[in-house]
N, C-alpha and C positions, 0 to 999 in steps of 0.2 A: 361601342365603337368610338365617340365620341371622347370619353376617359381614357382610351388605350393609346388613342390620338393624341390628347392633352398632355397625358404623363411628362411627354418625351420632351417634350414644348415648355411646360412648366421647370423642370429640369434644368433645359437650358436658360431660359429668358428670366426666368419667376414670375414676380406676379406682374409682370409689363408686359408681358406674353396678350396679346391680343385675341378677340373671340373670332375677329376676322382672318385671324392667321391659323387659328385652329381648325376656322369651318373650313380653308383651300386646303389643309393637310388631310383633313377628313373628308375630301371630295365632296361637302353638299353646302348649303347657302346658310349663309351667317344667321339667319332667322329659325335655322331647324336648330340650332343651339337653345333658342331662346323659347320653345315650345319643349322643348327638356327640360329646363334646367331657366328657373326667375330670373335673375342674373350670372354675371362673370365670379361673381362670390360665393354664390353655389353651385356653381363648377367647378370652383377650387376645391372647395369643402370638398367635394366626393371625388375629388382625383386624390384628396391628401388622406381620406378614407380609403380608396382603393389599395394606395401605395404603403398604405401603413397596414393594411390586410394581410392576416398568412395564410390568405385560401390560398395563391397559385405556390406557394412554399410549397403548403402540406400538399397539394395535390403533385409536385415535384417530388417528393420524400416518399408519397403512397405507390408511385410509378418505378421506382429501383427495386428492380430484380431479387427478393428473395436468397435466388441461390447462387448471385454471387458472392465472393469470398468479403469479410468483414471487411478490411482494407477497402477495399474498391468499392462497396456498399457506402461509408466512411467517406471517403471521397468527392464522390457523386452527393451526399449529402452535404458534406461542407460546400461545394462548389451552390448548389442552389439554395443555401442559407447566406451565403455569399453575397449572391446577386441580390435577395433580397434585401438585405441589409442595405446594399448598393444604392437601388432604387426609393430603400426610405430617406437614406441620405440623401440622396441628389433634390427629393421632391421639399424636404425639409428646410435642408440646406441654401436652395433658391429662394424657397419664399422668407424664408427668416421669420417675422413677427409680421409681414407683408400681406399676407396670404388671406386676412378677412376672418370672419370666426371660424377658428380652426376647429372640428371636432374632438369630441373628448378623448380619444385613440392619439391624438396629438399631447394633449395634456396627461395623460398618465391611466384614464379610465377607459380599463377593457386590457389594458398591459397585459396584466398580469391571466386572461385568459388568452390572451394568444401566445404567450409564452405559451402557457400550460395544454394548447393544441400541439404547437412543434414541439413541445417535449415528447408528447403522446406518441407522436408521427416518428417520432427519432426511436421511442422505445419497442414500435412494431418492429424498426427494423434491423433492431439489436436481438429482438428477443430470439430467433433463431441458433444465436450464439450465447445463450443466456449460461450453459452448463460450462463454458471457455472462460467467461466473464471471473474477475476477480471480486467483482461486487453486483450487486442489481442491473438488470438493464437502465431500472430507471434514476438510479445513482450514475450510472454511466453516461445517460441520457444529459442529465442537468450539467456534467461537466463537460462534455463534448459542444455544450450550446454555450454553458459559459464560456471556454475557450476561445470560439468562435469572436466572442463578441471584445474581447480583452487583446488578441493578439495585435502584434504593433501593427503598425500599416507605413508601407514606403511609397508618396507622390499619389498619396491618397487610394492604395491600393494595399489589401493585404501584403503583411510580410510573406506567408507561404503559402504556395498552390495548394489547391487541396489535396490533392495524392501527397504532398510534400508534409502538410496537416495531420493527415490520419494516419499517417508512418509515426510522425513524431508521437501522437498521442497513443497509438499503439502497443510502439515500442520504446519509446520516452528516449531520450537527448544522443546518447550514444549510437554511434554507428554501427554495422554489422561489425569491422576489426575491433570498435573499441569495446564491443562485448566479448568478443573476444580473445581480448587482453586482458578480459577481466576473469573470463574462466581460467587461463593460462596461468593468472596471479593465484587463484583460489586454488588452482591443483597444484601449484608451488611443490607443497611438502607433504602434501598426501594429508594434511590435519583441518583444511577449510581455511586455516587462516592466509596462506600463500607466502612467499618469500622467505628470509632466513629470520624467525621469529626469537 
């Protein structure tokens, strides 16, 4: 409770953020902080452990329905790798180099295994649609997270909603007409190549 409190606190304030200000957010007395947690420094440590976690990810990613349709499945999963990313940002981003010994999950160790859980979590819930797939679920997997984490951002906010995300990755750049156009060009003259060749 304490960390879930913090988070939000840190966030905003960073590491000016007070233990006094977190114990009245958390409803209890500044001293139950300090029977958790030795100091304000390792409070930070385990909020910037928390937020840099992909447990509430994956457990986001293990909760989408099965049987709904790839798109929407897609979606739902960009929107809660979204947030997450959000949240590493915001926690990162306030404290700057501020924050006291940052755990190694800050510096780069353990990266590369919490990648490799949301990749996991991403490929349970492609694999339903593994025989539609143009490649592996888990080829599929790595570029739908690489994606995610590449796409622009406007006013510090993804460029596209996630429904608007997994359309595009789906069905890549072109709109319904301008696939359209494209069949229209390709049935030209009846030989594949379209128009007056």
């Amino acid at each position: 409770m304490i960390i879930r409190t913090a988070i939000p606190l840190i966030a905003e304030y960073g590491a000016a953020v007070t233990t006094a200000k977190i114990a009245r957010a958390a409803g209890i007395g500044e001293g139950t902080i300090f029977r958790v947690f030795a100091d304000k420094d390792e409070l930070l440590q385990a909020c910037v452990s928390q937020a840099l976690s992909p447990d509430d990810a994956i457990r986001e990613l293990d909760a989408i329905d099965p049987a709904l349709p790839l798109a929407e499945r897609l979606a739902e999963a960009a929107e809660a790798l979204q947030a997450h990313m959000s949240r590493m940002g915001a926690i990162i981003g306030s404290l700057g180099h501020h924050g006291g010994k940052h755990p190694g999950t800050m510096r780069g160790a353990g990266r590369e295994e919490s990648v490799a859980r949301i990749r996991a979590a991403l490929v349970e819930l492609l694999e339903p649609d593994r025989a539609a797939l143009r490649r592996s679920p888990e080829q599929i997997a790595a570029l739908f997270f690489g994606l995610l984490f590449v796409q622009p951002r406007v006013e510090d906010k993804p460029a596209l909603a996630p429904q608007e995300l997994a359309e595009v990755f789906l069905h890549g750049a072109l709109s319904d007409r301008g696939r359209a156009g494209d069949k229209d060009a390709d049935e030209g003259d009846g030989d594949g190549r379209g128009g007056n060749q």
